[in-house]
N, C-alpha and C positions, 0 to 999 in steps of 0.2 A: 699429644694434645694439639700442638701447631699443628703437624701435618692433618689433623682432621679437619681441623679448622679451617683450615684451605682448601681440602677437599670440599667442603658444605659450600665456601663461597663459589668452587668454581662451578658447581652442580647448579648454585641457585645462577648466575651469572649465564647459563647454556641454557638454565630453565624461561629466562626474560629475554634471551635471543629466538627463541622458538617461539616463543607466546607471540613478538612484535614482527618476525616472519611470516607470523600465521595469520596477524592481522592486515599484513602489507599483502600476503596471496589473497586473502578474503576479497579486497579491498579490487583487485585487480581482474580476480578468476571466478567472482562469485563461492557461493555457498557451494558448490557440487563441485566447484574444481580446485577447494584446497587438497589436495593431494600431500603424502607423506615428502615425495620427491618435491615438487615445489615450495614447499616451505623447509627443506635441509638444502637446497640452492639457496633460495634467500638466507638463510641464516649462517651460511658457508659450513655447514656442517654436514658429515655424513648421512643416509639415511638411518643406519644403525643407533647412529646418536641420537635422533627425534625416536625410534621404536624405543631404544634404551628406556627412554622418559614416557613416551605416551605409548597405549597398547595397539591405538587405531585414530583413523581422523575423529572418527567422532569423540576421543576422549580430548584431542588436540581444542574442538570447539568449545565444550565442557569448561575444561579449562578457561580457554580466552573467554569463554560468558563470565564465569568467578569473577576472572582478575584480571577485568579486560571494559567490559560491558554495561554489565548490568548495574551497575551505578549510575553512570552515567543515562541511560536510559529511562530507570526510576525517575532518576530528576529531571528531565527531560520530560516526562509525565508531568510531573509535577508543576513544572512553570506552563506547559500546555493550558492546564486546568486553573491557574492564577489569571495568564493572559486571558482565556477566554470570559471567565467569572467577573473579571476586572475589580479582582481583588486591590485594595489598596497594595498589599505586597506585591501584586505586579508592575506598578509602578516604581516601585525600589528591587527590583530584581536585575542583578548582575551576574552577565556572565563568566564564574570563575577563572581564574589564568590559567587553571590547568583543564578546562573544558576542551573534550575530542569529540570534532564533529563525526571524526569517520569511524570511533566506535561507538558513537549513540547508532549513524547511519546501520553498521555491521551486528548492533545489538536487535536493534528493530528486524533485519534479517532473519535471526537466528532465531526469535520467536514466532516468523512467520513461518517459517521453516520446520520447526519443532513439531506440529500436527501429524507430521508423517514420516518422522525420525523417533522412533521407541528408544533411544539413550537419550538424545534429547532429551525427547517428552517429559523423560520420568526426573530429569534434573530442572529444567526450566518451567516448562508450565504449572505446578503447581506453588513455584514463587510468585510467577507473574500473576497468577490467581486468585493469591495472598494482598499482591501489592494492590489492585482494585478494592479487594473491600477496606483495605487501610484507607485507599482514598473516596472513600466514601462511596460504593456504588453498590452497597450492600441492601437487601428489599426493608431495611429502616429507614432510607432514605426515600423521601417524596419522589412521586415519580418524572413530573416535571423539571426535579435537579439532578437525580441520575442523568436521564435521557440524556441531558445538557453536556455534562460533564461525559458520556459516554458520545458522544458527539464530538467533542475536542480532541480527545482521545483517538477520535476514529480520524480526526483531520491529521493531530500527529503522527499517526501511523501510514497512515494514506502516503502526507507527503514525504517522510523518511523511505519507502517504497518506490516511489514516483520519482525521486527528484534524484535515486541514484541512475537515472539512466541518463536523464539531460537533464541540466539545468534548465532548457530552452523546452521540455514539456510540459511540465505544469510549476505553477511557483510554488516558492518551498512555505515549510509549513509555518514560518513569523507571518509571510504576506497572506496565507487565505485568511491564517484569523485575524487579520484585519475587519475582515467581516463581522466579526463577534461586538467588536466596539461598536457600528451601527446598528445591530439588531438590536444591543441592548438598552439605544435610547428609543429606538422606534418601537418596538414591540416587546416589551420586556414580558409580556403574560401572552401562554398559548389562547389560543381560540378554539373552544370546543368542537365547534360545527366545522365537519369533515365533508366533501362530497363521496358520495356513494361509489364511484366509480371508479375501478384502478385501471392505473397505467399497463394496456398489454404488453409486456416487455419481452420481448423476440427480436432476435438478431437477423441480416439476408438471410435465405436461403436460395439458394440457386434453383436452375430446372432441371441440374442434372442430378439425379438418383444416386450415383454412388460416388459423385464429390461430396455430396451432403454426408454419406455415410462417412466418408475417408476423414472428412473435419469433425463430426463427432467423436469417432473415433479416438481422434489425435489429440483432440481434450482431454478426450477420460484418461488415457494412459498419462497424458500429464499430471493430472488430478491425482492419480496416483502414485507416480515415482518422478515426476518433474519432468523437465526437460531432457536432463541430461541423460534419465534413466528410458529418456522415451525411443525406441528403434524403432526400424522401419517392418522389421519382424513382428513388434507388439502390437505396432497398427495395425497391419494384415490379419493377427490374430485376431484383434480387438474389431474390428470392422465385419470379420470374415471374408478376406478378400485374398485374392493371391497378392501375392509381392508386386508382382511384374502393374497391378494395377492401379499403383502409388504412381510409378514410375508415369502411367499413361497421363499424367495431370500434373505431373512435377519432377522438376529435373532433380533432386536432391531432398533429403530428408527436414533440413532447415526449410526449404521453401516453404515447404507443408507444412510445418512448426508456424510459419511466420503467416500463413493465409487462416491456420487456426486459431492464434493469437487474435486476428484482426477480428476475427466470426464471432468467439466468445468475448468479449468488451459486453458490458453494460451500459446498454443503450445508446449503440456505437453507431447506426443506423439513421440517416437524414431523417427519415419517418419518426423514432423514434425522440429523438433531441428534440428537433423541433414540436412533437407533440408534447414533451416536457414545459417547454416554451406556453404553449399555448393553457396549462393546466394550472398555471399558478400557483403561488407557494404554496398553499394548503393541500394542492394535488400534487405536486413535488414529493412532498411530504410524506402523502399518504401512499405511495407509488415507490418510494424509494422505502420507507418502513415494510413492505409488505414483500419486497424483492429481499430483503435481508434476512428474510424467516429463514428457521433452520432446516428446513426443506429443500432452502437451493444452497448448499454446501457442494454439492461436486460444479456450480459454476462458480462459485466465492474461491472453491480451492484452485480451479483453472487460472484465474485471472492473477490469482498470489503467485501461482508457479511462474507464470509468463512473467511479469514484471522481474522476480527472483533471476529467471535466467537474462533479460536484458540487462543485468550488470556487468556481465561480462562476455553476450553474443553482441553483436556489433548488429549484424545483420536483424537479430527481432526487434533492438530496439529500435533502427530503424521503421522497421517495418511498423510499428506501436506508436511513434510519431507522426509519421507520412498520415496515418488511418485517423489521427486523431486530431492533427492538422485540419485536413481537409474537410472531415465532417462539419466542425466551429466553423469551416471557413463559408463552407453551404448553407450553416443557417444563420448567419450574420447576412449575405447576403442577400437571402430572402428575409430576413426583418426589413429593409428598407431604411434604415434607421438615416436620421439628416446628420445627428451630432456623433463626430468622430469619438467621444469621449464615451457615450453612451455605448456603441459598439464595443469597446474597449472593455466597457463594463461588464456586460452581456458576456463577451469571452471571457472575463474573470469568474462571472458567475459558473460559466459552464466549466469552467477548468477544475472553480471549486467542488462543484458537487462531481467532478470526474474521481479528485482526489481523497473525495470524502468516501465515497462510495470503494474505491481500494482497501484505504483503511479500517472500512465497516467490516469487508469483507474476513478480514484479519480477525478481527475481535472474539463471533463468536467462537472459532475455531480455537482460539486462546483460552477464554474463560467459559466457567457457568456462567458466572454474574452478568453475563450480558444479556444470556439468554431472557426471554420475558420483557424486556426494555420496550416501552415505545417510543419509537426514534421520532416519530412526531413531534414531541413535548420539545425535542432540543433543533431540529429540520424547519419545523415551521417557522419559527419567527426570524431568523437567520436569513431564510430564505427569501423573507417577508419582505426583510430590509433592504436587502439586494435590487429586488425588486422597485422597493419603489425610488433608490438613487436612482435605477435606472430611467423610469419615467421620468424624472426629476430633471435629469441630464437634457432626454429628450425633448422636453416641456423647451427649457428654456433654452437645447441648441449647443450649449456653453462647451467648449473644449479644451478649460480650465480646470475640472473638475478633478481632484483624483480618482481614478476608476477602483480603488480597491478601500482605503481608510478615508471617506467623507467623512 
């Protein structure tokens, strides 16, 4: 009886060095590069010992979502939807002492991820599925307060995405919704009247013929098996190109990763930001609701993959920052704008709906219940308010102002 008893303790004792292994390689290698051998190094244990217990990575992930994750992310939801609602409870919400940022980070992960992992899939997304209409986003709910809520939702997930590459690319997800406290003294009720017009949203294209094929290409097969699943073979296939005709336009397989990273962004394009700029929240709105239909699923899935692998490629996140720099930096400068503050603004605004728009992308691919949403109802007024701190700024010059929570 003793010696079983010991055996059990030291089974589970191997079993909580594997599981915090697996979450230290996540954490450092991304989703595709926990590996059996990198997490029995971290855990100083043989690989036999990690097979002993789990059959393959993917029961290893399994795992760490159980008794790792997914708590922590639920409530992570959960305060998303308080803060942006500005529930009284959001106000008295504390963050627990045993609160993990880097498995809420690593759980958001492994639900964006799930889409196109079949063990996954069949263990995670129909929880997460669950957890939505628990919070309320089920078609009983008005559609004005889904939206809303499915909006917060999409900033949480956006910035748990976003904000593992750098901290220094978009802000994390406490400051965008910031934004939600001004929207909801300034415009608390949508406005019906839409304009008729959407936002054309199309990324450069070049003039060369089969760059444009090669970056196509190199989407799709991400869209399909990620990054790390993407060769320089499957492009060739995928293209219909020979091999040797990567090579004529890129020195390396990552180059092209990281130039097709830059192509697929939404709304990544000086033309295209700045014509955001120019449409106003209401076309914001109706422009970014209309991009998130379930029709554009293989660009929603591209942009998840990309971000998924700059957790742990050095070189795309790179390359995803520089792109995303620069652009804000081109239409800040052509607003003209006098007050440094208000500028300031302006790039919070675009960071946020950079970030939101990530996390949209996530969603439907997650749930039914999103499907059908008009992201209108939660887009517009938000965007509304944004908007007019920003004139507000400009009006009066002031470079006092806080640019995220007035």
């Amino acid at each position: 009886m003793g010696k079983s008893a010991s055996r059990s303790r030291g089974v589970a004792k191997n079993d909580a060095r594997v599981l915090d292994a697996v979450v230290a390689v996540l954490d450092r290698h991304g989703v595709d590069g926990a590996t059996a051998r990198r997490v029995a190094d971290e855990a100083g244990l043989s690989t036999g010992a990690v097979y002993g217990r789990f059959e393959n990575t993917d029961e290893m992930l399994i795992e760490a979502w159980l008794q790792r994750f997914r708590h922590v992310v639920r409530a992570g939801l959960e305060r998303s939807i308080s803060m942006a609602e500005g529930s009284a409870e959001a106000e008295r919400l504390e963050i627990p002492e045993s609160y993990d940022p880097v498995a809420e980070r690593l759980g958001a992960y492994v639900i964006a991820m799930s889409p196109r992992n079949e063990v996954l899939a069949e263990v995670v997304l129909p929880e997460v599925d669950q957890w939505f209409h628990d919070l309320g986003l089920g078609p009983q709910m008005a559609m004005h307060r889904r939206s809303s809520r499915a909006v917060a939702i999409a900033a949480y997930f956006g910035a748990m995405l976003t904000g593992g590459i750098d901290d220094a690319l978009l802000p994390d997800w406490v400051h965008c919704l910031g934004w939600w406290e001004s929207a909801r003294k300034v415009s608390p009720h949508f406005a019906d009247a839409l304009p008729s017009n959407l936002l054309p949203i199309a990324d450069h294209v070049s003039n060369e013929d089969e760059l444009d094929v090669l970056l196509s290409a190199t989407a799709d097969v991400v869209a399909r098996a990620g990054v790390s699943g993407t060769t320089i073979t499957r492009i060739a296939r995928r293209a219909g190109l020979p091999r040797s005709a990567l090579y004529s336009h890129f020195d390396s397989r990552d180059e092209l990763v990281v130039a097709a990273a830059a192509r697929s962004s939404w709304g990544r394009s000086f033309e295209s930001r700045r014509a955001l700029m120019e449409l106003g929240p209401m076309g914001i709105a109706r422009a970014a609701h209309h991009y998130l239909d379930p029709a554009s699923r293989w660009v929603r899935r591209r942009r998840v993959e990309f971000f998924l692998a700059g957790i742990s490629n050095r070189s795309l996140a790179l390359g995803i920052m520089e792109r995303e720099q620069s652009i804000v930096d081109a239409v800040l400068a052509d607003e003209e704008m006098q007050s440094a503050s208000a500028r300031e603004s302006l790039r919070s605004l675009l960071a946020f709906i950079g970030i939101l728009a990530t996390g949209a992308f996530v969603l439907p691919e997650t749930s039914r219940v999103f499907h059908g949403i008009d992201w209108r109802y939660g887009l517009a007024p938000m965007i509304e308010a944004a908007f007019v701190e920003i004139d507000q700024l400009e009006r009066t010059g002031s470079d006092e102002v806080d640019p995220v929570a007035s």
